[in-house]
ZADO-861943 format. One record per residue (C-alpha): residue in three letters; x, y, z. Coordinates in steps of 0.1 Angstrom, whole numbers, plus 5000, padded with zeros to 4 digits. Each point is the difference from the previous one (the first is absolute). Layout:
N
ALAXYZ/...
***
This chain:
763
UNK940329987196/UNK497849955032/UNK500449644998/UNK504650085004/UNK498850205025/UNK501750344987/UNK496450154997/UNK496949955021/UNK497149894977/UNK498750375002/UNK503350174991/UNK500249734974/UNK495950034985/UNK501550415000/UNK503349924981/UNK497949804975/UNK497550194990/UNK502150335000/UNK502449744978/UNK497049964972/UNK498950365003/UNK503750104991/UNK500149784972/UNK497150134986/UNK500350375005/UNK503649964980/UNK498249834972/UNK497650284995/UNK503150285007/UNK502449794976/UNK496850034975/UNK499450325000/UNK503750105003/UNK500549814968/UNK496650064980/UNK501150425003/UNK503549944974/UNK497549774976/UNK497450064974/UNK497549744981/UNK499249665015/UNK503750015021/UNK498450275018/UNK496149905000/UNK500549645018/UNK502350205023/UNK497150185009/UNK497549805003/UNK502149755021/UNK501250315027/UNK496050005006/UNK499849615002/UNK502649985028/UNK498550305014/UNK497149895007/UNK501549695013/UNK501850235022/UNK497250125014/UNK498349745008/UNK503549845013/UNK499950355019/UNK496349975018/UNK500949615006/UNK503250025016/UNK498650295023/UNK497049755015/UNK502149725003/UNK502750185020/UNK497450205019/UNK497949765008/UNK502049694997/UNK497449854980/UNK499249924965/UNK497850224982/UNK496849884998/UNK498749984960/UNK499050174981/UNK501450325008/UNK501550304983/UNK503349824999/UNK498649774973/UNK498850314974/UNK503650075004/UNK501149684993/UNK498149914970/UNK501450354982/UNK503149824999/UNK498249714970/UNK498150294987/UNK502450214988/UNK502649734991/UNK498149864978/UNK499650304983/UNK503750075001/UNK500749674984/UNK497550024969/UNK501950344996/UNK503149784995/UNK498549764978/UNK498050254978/UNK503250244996/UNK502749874968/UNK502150334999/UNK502549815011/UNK499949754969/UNK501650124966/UNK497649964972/UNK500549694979/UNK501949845033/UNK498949645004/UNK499750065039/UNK497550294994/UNK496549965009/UNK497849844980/UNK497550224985/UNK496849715005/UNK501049955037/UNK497850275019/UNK501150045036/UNK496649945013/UNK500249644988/UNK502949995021/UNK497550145027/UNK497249734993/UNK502749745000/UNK501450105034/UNK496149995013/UNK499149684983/UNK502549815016/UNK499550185033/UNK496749934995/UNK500749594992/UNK502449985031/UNK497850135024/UNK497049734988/UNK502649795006/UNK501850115036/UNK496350045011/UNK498949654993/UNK502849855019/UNK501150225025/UNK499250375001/UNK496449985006/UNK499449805032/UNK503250275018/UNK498150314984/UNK496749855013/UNK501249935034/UNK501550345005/UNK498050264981/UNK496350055018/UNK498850314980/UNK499550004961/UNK502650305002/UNK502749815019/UNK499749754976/UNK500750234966/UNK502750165026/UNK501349645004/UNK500349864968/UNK500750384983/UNK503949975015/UNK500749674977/UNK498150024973/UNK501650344991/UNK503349935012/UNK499549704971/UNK499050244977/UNK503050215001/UNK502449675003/UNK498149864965/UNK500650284985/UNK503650065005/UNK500649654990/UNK498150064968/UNK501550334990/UNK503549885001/UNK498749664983/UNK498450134970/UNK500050344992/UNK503050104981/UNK500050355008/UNK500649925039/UNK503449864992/UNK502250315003/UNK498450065032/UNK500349685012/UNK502150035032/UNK497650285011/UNK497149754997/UNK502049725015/UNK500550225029/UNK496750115004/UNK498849655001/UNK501849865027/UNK499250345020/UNK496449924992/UNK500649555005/UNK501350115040/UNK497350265005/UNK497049754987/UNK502149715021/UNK499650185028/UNK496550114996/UNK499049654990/UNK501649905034/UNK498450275019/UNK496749904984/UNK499649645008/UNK501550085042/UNK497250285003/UNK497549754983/UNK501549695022/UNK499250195031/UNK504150045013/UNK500350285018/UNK503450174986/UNK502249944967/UNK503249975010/UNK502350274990/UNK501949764979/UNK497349954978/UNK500050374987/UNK503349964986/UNK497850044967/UNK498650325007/UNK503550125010/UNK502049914968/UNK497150034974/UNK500050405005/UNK503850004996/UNK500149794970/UNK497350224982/UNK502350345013/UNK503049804984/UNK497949974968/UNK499350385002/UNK503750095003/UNK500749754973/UNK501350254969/UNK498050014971/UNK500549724970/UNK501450094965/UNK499349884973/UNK502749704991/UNK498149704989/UNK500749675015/UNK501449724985/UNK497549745014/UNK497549834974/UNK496350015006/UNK497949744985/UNK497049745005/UNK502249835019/UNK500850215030/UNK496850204997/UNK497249734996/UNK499849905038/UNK498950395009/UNK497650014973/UNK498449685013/UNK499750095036/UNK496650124999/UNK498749724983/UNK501749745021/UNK498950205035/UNK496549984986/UNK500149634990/UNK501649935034/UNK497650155018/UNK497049894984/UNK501549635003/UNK500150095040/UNK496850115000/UNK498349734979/UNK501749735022/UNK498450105028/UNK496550014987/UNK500549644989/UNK501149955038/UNK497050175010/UNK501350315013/UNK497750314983/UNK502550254993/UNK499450355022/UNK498250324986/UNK503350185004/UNK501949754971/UNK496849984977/UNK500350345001/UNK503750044992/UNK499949754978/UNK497250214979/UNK502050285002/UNK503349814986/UNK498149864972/UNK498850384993/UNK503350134996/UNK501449744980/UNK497250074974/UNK500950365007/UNK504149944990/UNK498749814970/UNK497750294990/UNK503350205005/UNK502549764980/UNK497649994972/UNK500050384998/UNK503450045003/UNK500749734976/UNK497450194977/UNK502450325006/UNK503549804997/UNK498649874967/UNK498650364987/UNK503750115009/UNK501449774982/UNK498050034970/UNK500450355002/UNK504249995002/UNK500149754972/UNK498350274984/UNK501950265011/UNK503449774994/UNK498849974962/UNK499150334996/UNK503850075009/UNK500849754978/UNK499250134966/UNK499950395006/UNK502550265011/UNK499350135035/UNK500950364992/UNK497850114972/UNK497449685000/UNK500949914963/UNK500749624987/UNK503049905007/UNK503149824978/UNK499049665012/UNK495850124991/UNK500950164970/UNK502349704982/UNK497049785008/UNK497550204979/UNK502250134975/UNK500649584994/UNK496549914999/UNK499650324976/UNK502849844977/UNK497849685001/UNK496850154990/UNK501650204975/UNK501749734983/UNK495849845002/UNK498650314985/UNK502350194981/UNK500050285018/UNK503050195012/UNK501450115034/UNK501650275008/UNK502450085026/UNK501350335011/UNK503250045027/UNK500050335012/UNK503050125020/UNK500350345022/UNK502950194991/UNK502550095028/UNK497949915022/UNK502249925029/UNK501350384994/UNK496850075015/UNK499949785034/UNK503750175004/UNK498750344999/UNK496450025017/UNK500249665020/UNK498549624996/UNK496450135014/UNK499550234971/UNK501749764974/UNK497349725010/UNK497450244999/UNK501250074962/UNK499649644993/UNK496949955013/UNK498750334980/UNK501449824966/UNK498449715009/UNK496450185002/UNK500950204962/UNK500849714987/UNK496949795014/UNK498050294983/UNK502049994966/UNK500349594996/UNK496049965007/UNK498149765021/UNK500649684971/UNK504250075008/UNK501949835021/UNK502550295019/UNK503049905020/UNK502750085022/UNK503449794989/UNK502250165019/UNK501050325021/UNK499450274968/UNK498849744976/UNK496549944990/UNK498149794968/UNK497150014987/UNK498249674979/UNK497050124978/UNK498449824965/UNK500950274977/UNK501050034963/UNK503550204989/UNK497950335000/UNK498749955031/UNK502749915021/UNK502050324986/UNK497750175009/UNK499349855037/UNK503750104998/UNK499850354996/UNK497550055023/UNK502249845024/UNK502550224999/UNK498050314996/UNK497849965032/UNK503349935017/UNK502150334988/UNK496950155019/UNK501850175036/UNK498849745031/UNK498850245029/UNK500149765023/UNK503150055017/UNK498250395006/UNK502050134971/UNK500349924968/UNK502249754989/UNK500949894967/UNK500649634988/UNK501149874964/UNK499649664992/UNK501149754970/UNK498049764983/UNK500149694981/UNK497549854978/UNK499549644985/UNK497449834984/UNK499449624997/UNK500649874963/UNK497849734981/UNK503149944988/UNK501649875030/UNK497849735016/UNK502649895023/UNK500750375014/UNK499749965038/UNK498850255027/UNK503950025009/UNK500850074965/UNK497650274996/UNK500850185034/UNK504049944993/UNK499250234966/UNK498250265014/UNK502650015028/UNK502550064972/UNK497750254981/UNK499950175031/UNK504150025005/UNK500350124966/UNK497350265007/UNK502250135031/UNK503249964980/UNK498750224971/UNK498250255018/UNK498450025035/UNK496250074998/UNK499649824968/UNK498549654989/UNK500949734976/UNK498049794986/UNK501849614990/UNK500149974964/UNK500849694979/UNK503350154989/UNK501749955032/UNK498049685015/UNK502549784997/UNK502650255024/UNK497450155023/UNK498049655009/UNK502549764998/UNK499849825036/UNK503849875002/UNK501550374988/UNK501450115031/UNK501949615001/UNK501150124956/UNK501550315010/UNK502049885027/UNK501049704975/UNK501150274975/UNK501750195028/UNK502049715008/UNK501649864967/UNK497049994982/UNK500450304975/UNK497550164979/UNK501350395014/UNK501050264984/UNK501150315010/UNK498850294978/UNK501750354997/UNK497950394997/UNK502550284999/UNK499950285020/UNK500850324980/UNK501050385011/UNK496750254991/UNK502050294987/UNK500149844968/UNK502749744995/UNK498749694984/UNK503049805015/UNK499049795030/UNK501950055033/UNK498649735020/UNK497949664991/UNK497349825029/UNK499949635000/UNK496749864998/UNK499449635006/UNK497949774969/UNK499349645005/UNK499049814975/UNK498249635009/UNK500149674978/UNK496649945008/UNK498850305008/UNK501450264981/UNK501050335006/UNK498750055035/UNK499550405006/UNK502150185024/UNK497550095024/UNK498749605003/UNK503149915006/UNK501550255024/UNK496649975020/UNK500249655004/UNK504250045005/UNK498750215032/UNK497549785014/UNK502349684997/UNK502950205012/UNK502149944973/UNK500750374996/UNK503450035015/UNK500949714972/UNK498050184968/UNK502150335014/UNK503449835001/UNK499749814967/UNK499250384981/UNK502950145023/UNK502749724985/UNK498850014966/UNK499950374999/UNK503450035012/UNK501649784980/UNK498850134970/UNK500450375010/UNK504049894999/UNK499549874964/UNK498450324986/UNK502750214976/UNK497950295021/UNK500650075035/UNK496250075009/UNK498350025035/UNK498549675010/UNK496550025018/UNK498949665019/UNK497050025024/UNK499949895032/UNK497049905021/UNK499650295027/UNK500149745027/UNK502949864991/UNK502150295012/UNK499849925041/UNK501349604991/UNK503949954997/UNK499349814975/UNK499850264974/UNK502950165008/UNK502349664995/UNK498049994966/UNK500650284982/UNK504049975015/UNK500049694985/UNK498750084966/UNK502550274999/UNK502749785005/UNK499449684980/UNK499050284967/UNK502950265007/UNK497550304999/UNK500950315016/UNK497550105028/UNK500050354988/UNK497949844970/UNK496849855014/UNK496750155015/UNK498149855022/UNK496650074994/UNK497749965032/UNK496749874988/UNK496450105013/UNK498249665006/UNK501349935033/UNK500450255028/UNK503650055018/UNK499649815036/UNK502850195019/UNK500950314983/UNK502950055028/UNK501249594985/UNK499650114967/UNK501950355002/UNK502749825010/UNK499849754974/UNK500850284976/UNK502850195017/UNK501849704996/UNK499549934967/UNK500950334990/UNK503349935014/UNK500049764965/UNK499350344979/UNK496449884994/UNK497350274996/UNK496349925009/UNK496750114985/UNK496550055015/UNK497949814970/UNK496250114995/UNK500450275024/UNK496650085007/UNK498149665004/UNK500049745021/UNK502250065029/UNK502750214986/UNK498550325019/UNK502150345009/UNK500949845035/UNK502149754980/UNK501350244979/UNK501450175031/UNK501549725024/UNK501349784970/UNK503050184989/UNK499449924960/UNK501450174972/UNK497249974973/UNK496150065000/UNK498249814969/UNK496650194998/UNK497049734993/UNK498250074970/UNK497150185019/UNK502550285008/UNK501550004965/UNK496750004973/UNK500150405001/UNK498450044966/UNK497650255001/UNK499249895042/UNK500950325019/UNK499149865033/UNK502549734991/UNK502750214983/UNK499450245036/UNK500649705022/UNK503249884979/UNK501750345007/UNK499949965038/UNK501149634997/UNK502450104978/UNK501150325021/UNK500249775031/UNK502949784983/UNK501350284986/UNK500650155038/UNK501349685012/UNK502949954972/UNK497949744985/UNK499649874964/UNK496849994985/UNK499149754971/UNK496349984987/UNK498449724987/UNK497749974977/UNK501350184973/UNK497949964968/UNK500050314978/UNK502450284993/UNK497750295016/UNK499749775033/UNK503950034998/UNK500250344994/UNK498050105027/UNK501749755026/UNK503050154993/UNK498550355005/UNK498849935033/UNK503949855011/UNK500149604988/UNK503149954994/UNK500149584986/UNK496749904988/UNK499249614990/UNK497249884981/UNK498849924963/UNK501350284984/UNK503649905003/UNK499449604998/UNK498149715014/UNK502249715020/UNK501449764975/UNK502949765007/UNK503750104996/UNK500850104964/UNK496450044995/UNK499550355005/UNK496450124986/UNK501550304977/UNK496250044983/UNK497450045029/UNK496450024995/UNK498750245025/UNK496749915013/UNK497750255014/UNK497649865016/UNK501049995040/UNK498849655007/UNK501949854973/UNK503450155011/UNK499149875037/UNK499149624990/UNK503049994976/UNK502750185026/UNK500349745024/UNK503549965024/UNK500849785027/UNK499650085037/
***
């Protein structure tokens, strides 16, 4: 401006160095202003740069004010030039912050840092090829201006200092946003704050050879640098914080190989320079012998450093392959083998057994209501559960078992035991788990079912699917007889429980197929009559190559392949179609799955087996089964309001097991309660006869009619009837039998388990 002639050269010396001290006092405000609303490394390099352009500040400030005092240049070294070099102290420091912090990288993003790439190899990189550049400047043109211009050994550090770490700072910003990954979010900060720092080090490179040339002035034009450098770092403060959205940009080899060379290349360069100048005969000066040692120091040092971080990449890799196969083959929760684990041994077990004759057992063990529990005392305490049944059952299998976790409640156990062996194994099973779990800081109770097969000499073909698919099944029927109990797979039923493709044959027979049967048991008044009142239709399938497949195989698999709705409907046509054809108008009982009540579906059902067999509504029961619980008891309310429209009654069946619970009993407005056969064997059981009255008292209250089941003897009657039963249903009145088939002569078993495996209805 005092070349236009607007300012004189004083006013204009003034207006430029109160131009850079503004600029850099706004840098260090903007840093500050900034680094107070930040936290981690947005707000550490924050810091770190206010005191770098501080600094600068200063010594901008104790510059400008001899210069426009005295109208001459200040005479170095001075104070101004501590101040100055703060400015490459601290921003270096601010930008290994940058490139040591990845919180801004999601973990498993491709753009995060690399794990083997330390940020004080970027450090070493930055100085090697400072280093390599200066051998280089200095042999052609740097050291005869320094020379000339720099008569003290101080002068000349003070001389050189401004370039070499101006370069320093320069190298490393082009490095950072080169090749580490973890830089990228951040990259127009570091984009800004290396062109503040390019027009700072232009200018100081500018200023440095004019003082070493011997001019007398730098014209003001010149510190344009050290005018827009500050701003550009304050813009790079003010700059808001990166998230964390990945770019779509692909880093390879390819764009990244030039950075990683640099070193090397600037070291090759300069060695070339060097050497061809010895061959010219020009002895290369103390000053580049000596860099040039210290270059080849640090690049042994960055090796030493690669080679240890490689040596720690590689351990982490090792160590999350480990950790990856670890995950692989056992169940995070409660540490046991897996599904994917357990198959494979349980194969190889079928393989040596087949070698040595010696048999395998598996046992599937299954928790009881289970999900009742994370319902009522929360997720937290359910997983603690699981893991507590995973220790008691470490302790009962034995170090030479394989234990599992199959599923969310499931677990298996493989052992080499005999038939004796693995019943018992069994029983201990379930009698360490009917032991209360504290863990939860009260006791809570959890049943469980089990299944148990053996491998057969028999069978050499029998497969580890095979074997798992029948204890699965021995299992069902286990929770279908009676929760808390354990069947073992016999040979009478292998061909039904362990048949891979019987989910695909039932749904065959379902669909055209044939080989069911509906079978009839009469329900009869307890007040003596012999007459039946009422008959429940109870679903028999019969299989070509199977045989007669038992009712709780089939209904089990019916529910896991979700062929229940069909099973259901087929018993609800057949039943009402021959209830029309019967000389006696009899009640007709058909079950229903519990979770069919919220689905329309079941409604258009039962409206259309009505219709197509003429059967008044006022002549069939719906019988709400136990095996599945009631979704939306609100839905399923409804549901029945509306078929009651029809006439149609509904019953509670196996009131108390399962899920058929007293809150059922009050928001589904039913008209019948069938007590289960725990509630009903009052011979010679007070507690049990006790705890039948108050059931029975309960219906009683709510207009309700009570039918037992389970009735074997004529004492059990009598006292059933006592206590308020009004129907009762069991073998003393008849077992099922097709129509026309009534069993008028009943053997009545006594024992208990006999009844229970021969009574079997659909769900």
């Amino acid at each position: 401006m005092s070349s236009s002639g607007l300012l004189s050269a004083s006013a204009s010396t003034a207006a430029d160095d109160g131009a850079q001290l503004a600029a850099g006092l706004s840098a260090t405000l903007a840093c500050l202003w900034t680094a107070r609303r930040r936290a981690g490394a947005e707000r550490s390099w924050r810091l770190l740069m206010a005191v770098a352009m501080g600094g600068w500040s200063a010594g901008q400030a104790i510059w400008s004010w001899h210069q426009i005092s005295t109208g001459t240049l200040m005479p170095g070294p001075s104070l101004a030039d501590v101040g100055y070099f703060t400015l490459p102290v601290f921003a270096f420091a601010a930008l290994l912050v940058l490139a040591t912090d990845g919180s801004r990288s999601e973990p498993g993003d491709a753009e995060a840092l690399p794990r083997g790439r330390s940020p004080w190899v970027l450090a070493l990189d930055g100085l090697i090829v400072v280093g390599a550049l200066f051998n280089i400047t200095w042999s052609t043109a740097l050291g005869p201006v320094v020379h000339a211009g720099a008569p003290t050994p101080l002068a000349f550090a003070v001389t050189i200092g401004y370039p070499v770490t101006d370069l320093i700072l320069v190298v490393m910003v082009i490095l950072l946003l080169g090749t580490y990954r973890g830089s990228r979010p951040r990259r127009p900060q570091l984009v800004l704050i290396g062109l503040g720092l390019i027009g700072i080090s232009t200018s100081d490179s500018i200023f440095a050879y004019l003082v070493s040339s011997g001019a007398p002035a730098m014209p003001p034009i010149l510190d344009t640098g050290s005018m827009a450098g500050p701003v550009l770092i304050a813009l790079a403060a003010l700059a808001p914080v990166p998230g964390p959205a990945r770019e779509t940009r692909r880093y390879g080899w390819a764009t990244e190989w030039p950075y990683l060379l640099a070193p090397y290349l600037t070291v090759l360069v300069g060695g070339l320079i060097v050497l061809g100048g010895m061959i010219a005969g020009n002895q290369p000066e103390p000053i580049v012998v000596y860099v040039g040692m210290l270059v080849v120091a640090l690049v042994v040092i960055r090796q030493a450093l690669v080679l240890r971080d490689n040596g720690v990449l590689l351990r982490q890799v090792v160590d999350a392959q480990e950790r990856l196969t670890h995950l692989a083959y056992h169940d995070p929760l409660t540490g046991l083998a897996n599904r994917i684990q357990f198959h494979d041994r349980l194969a190889s077990a079928v393989v040596e057994s087949r070698r040595c004759g010696r048999a395998v057992t598996v046992i599937i063990v299954d928790l009881d209501d289970f999900k009742m529990v994370n319902d009522s005392m929360g997720h937290g305490t359910g997983d603690a559960i699981l893991r507590a049944v995973a220790e008691r059952l470490r302790a009962c299998a034995g170090r030479a078992a394989t234990v599992a976790r199959l599923d969310g409640d499931g677990f298996a156990v493989l052992a080499a035991a005999d038939l004796d062996q693995a019943r018992e194994l069994g029983q201990a099973i379930l009698t360490t788990l009917t032991q209360p779990f504290t863990e939860p800081g009260r006791p809570v109770t959890v049943g469980a079912s089990v299944g148990v097969v053996l491998s057969s000499a028999s069978e050499p073909e029998l497969t580890a699917d095979a074997l798992i698919r029948r204890a699965d099944a021995a299992m069902h029927s286990a929770k279908r007889r009676s929760k808390g109990g354990m069947v073992v797979y016999e040979p009478g039923i292998a061909a039904a429980l362990g048949d891979p493709d019987l989910p695909m044959l039932l749904a065959t027979a379902l669909r055209g197929g044939g080989g069911f049967d509906v079978h009839y048991q009469p329900v009869v008044r307890m007040d003596g009559a012999t007459a039946p009142v009422a008959v429940e239709a109870l679903a028999r399938w019969t299989h070509p190559t199977l045989g007669a497949v038992p009712p709780d195989v089939f209904v089990a698999a019916a529910e896991r392949a979700g062929l229940i709705a069909e099973l259901d409907n087929l018993v609800l046509d057949r039943a009402c179609h021959e209830a029309v054809t019967q000389d006696e108008p009899l009640d007709m009982h058909v079950n229903v799955c519990a979770s069919r009540l919220c689905e329309p579906e079941l409604e258009e059902a039962v409206r259309a087996a009505l219709d197509r067999s003429g059967l008044p509504g006022t002549r069939l029961v719906l019988e709400i089964t136990e095996t599945s619980r009631v979704p939306d008891l609100d839905a399923a309310a409804r549901t029945i309001v509306s078929l009651r429209q029809l006439g149609i009654r509904f019953a509670m069946d196996d009131f108390g097991t399962g899920y058929n619970t007293l809150a059922q009993l009050h928001l589904l407005p039913v008209d019948i309660v069938k007590l289960c056969q725990a509630h009903t064997a009052v011979d010679g059981e007070e507690r049990i006869e006790a705890l039948c009255r108050s059931v029975v008292s309960i219906c009683q209250a709510l207009g309700l009619t009570v039918i037992a089941e389970g009735v074997e003897s004529a004492a059990q009657a009598e006292v059933l009837a006592r206590l308020g039963c009004q129907l009762g249903q069991g073998y003393l009145y008849g077992r099922p039998a097709p129509v026309g088939h009534a069993d008028d002569e009943v053997d009545h078993p006594t024992d208990a388990a006999a009844v229970r495996a021969n009574e079997l209805s659909t769900a």
